[in-house]
Wavefront OBJ file of the C-alpha trace (Angstrom):
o trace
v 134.235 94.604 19.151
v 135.692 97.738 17.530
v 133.712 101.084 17.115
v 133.737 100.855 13.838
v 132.098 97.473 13.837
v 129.069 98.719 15.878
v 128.654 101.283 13.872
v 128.140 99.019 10.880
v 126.703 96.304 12.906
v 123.872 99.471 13.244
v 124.272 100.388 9.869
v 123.070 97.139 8.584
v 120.408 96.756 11.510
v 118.636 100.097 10.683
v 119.045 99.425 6.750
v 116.675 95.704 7.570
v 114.820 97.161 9.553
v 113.568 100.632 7.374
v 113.687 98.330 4.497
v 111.245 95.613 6.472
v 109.218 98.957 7.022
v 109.386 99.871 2.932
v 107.725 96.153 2.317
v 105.333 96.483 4.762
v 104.087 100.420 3.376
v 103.973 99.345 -0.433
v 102.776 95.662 -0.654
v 99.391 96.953 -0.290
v 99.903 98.989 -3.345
v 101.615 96.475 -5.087
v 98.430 94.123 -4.380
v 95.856 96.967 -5.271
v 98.152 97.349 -9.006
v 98.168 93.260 -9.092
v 94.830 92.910 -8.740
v 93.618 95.625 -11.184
v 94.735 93.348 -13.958
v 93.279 90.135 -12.455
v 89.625 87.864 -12.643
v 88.025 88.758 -9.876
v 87.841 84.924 -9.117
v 91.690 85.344 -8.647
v 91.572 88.464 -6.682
v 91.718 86.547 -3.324
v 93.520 82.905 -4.388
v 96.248 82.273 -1.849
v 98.927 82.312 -1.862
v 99.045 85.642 -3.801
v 100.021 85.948 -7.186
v 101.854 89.207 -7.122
v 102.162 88.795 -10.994
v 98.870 87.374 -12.288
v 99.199 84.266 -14.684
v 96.486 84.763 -16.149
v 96.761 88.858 -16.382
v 93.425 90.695 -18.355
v 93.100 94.361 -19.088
v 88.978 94.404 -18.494
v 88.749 95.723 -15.322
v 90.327 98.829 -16.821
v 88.127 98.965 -19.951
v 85.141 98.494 -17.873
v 85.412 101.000 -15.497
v 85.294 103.420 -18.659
v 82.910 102.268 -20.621
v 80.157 101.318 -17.948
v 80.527 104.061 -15.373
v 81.158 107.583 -14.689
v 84.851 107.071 -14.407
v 85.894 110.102 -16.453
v 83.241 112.747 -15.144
v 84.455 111.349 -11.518
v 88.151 112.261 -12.438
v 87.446 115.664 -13.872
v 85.058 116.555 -11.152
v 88.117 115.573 -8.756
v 90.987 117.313 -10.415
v 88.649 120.516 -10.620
v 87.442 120.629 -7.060
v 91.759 119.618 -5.889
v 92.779 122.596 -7.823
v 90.690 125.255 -6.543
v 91.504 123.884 -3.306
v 95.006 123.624 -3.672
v 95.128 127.333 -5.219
v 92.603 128.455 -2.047
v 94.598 127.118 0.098
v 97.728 128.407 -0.365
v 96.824 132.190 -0.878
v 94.621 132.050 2.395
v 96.739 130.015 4.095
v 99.884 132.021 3.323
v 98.361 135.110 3.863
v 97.129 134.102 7.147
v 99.721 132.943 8.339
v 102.352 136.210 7.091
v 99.771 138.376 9.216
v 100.087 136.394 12.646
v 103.726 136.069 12.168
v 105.278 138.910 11.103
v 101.911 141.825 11.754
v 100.723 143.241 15.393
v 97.887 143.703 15.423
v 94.956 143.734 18.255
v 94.380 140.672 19.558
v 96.575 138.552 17.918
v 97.486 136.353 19.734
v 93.964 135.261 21.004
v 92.859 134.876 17.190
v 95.594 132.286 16.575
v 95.136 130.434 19.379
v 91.129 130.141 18.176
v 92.123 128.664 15.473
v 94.535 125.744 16.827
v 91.331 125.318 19.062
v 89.610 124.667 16.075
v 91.884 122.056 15.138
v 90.616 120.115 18.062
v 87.075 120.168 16.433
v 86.127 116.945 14.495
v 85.255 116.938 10.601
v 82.412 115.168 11.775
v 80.478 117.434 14.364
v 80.675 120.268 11.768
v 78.513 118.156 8.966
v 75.452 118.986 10.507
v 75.561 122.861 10.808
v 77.118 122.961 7.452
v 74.912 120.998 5.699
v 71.999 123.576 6.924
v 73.844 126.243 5.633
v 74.601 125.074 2.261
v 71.307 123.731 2.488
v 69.963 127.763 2.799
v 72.296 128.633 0.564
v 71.337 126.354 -2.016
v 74.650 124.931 -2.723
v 73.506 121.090 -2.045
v 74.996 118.883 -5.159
v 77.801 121.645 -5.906
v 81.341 121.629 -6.220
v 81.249 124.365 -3.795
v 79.507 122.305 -0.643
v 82.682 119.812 -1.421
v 85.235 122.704 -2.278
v 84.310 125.397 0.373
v 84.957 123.396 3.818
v 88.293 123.704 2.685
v 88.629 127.240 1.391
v 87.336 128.397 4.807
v 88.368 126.240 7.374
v 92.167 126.248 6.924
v 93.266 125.740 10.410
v 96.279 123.502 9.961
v 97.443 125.138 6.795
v 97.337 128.679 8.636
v 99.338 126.904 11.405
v 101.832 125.358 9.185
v 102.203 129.011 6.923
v 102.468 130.724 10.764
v 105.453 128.714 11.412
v 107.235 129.006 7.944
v 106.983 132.650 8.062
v 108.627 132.710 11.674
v 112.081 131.428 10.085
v 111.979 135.210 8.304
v 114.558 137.053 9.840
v 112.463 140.415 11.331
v 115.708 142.745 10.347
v 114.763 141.603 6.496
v 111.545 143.092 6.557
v 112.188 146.095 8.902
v 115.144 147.050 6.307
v 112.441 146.381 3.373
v 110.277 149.079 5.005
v 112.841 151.451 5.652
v 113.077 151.120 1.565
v 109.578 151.872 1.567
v 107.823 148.609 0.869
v 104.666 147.612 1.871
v 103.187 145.017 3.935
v 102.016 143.218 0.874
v 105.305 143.931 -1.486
v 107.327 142.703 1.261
v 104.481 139.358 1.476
v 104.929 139.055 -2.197
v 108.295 139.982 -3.069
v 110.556 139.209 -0.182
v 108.597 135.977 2.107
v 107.356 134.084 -0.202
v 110.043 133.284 -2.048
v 112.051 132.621 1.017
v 109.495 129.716 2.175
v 109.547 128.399 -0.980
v 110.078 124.938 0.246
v 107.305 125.629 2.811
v 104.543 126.407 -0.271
v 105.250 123.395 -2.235
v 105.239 121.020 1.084
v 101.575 122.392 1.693
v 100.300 122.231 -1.878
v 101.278 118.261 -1.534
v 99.327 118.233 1.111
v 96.230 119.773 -0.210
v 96.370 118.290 -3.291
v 96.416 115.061 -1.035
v 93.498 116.428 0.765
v 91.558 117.347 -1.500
v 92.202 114.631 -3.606
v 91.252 111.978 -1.278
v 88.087 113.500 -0.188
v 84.578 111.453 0.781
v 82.898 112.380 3.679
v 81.809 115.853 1.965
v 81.249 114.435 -1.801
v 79.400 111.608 0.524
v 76.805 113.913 2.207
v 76.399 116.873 -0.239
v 76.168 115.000 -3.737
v 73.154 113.701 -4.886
v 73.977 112.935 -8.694
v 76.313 110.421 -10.073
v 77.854 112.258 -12.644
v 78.724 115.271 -10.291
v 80.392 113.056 -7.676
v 84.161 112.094 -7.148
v 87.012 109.192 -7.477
v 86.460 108.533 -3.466
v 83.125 108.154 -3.467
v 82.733 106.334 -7.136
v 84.892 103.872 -6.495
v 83.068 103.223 -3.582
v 79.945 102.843 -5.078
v 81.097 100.126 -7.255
v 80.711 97.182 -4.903
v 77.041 98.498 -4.824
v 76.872 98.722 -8.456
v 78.138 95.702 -9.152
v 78.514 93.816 -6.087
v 81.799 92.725 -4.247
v 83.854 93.223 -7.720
v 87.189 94.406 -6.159
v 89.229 93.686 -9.838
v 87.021 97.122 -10.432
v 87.624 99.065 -7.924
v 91.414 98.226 -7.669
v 91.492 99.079 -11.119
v 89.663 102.633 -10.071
v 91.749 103.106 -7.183
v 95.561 102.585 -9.642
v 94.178 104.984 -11.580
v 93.251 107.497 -9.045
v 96.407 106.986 -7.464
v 98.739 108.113 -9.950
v 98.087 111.939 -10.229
v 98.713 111.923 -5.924
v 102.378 109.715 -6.767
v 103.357 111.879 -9.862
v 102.608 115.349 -7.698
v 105.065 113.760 -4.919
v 107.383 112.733 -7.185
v 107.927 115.978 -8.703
v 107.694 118.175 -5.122
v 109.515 115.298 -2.790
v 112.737 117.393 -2.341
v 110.967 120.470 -1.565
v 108.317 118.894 0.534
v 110.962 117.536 2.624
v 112.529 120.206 3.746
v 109.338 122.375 4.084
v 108.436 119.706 6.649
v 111.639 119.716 8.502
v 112.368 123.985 7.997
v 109.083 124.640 9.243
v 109.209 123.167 12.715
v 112.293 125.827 13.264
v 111.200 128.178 15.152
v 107.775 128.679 17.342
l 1 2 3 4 5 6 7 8 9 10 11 12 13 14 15 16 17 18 19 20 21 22 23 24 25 26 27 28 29 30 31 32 33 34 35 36 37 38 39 40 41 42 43 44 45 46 47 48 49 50 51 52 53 54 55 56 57 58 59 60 61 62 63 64 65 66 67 68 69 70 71 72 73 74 75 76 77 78 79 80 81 82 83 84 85 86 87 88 89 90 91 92 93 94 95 96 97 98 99 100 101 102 103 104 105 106 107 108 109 110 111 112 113 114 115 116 117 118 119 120 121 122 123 124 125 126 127 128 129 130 131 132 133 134 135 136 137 138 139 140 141 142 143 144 145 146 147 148 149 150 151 152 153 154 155 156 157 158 159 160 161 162 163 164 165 166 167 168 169 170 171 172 173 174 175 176 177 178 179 180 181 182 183 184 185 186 187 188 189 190 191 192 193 194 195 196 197 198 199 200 201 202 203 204 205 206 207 208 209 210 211 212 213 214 215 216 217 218 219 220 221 222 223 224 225 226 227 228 229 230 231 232 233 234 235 236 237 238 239 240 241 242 243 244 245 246 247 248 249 250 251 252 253 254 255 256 257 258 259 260 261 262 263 264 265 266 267 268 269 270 271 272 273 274 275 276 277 278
């Protein structure tokens, strides 16, 4: 067999196989979108009927008209902004100062905060419960919204390594200009790990977005709570209806495809840039 043929023999044999992978990823969103406009006596009929026969839109006007659907959605977008916005000025911030400033005990800072990493979500409920408790920000956006403005250890990681790809003669020829440590942050990094921002904002938005254990623990009322935890509470509220929440979960899941959609070249090659150099 020629070279040429092996190499389309693998061709084809990697094209299956990512393609066998692509099936495998989206047929549970293609069953979560079929079954949104399904009976839920239908829901589970087998074989599956990928396009319903006998298709019905009330899942979707129910889930408006007899729950908090709409205060659930605002109260998510809100609390995936600020963290989104938090999040990258903090993280980038951060992460300019332990790669490109000396300063004392650097070094032993960073290396805190990838220990950090290494801490469960879970173990910290406890301690920060109490404190939100004293601080009387139980049933808040800011109990669900502040675990995330301050404990950005992965983000600051992620900005740490972006910033390392900034060639040091840039910025030692920008203050020989006379710029300062935060015109040459403002005006000459960040634009240069452009790619690097808009990977991270995916992934907060994705973050925050998806959120449950802290909605979960530190909200009390209905109307303040989120699309994680609402759609959760709809088997309770009305028993094992999964038409509902399928119908809940399509429509939470198209702000998280649509911010994808429009950042997937960019968060690409923030992913791949920012592995560059350690």
């Amino acid at each position: 067999m020629s070279i040429q043929n092996k190499k389309l023999l693998a061709k084809i044999f990697k094209t299956i196989l990512l393609s066998i992978g692509a099936i495998v990823m989206v047929s549970p969103v293609l069953w979560m979108l079929s079954a949104s406009f399904k009976y839920e006596a239908d829901v589970f009929r087998f074989p599956i009927e990928w396009i319903p026969s006998n298709p019905t839109i009330q899942n979707y006007i129910k889930i408006f008209a007899e729950t908090d659907y709409i205060n659930w959605y605002i109260n998510t977008a809100r609390n995936t902004i600020i963290i989104v916005l938090s999040t990258l000025v903090v993280s980038s911030m951060a992460g300019f100062a332990f790669a490109k400033i000396n300063f004392k005990f650097k070094n032993i800072i960073f290396m805190l905060y990838l220990t950090a990493l290494m801490i469960p979500a879970e173990i910290r409920l406890i301690p920060q419960f109490v404190l939100y408790k004293n601080l009387n920000l139980i049933n808040t956006m800011w109990a669900v919204v502040l675990p995330w403005m301050l404990f950005t250890g992965f983000s600051i990681f992620y900005m740490r390594q972006a910033f390392m790809v900034v060639p040091d003669e840039l910025i030692e020829a920008a203050k020989i200009d006379g710029c300062s440590i935060f015109k040459i942050y403002m005006h000459i990094c960040l634009p240069l790990i452009k790619s690097a921002l808009v990977a991270l904002a995916v992934l907060a938005f994705t973050w925050g977005w998806n959120d449950y254990t802290g909605p979960l623990v530190y909200i009390r009322d209905t109307d303040k709570q989120v699309l994680s935890v609402g759609i959760a509470s709809l088997q309770t509220m009305y028993g094992a209806n999964y038409a509902l929440q399928m119908a809940g979960a399509t429509l939470g899941l198209v702000p998280i495809i649509v911010i994808y959609l429009l950042g997937q070249k960019h968060f690409v090659e923030g992913i791949a840039s920012s592995g560059i150099k350690g």
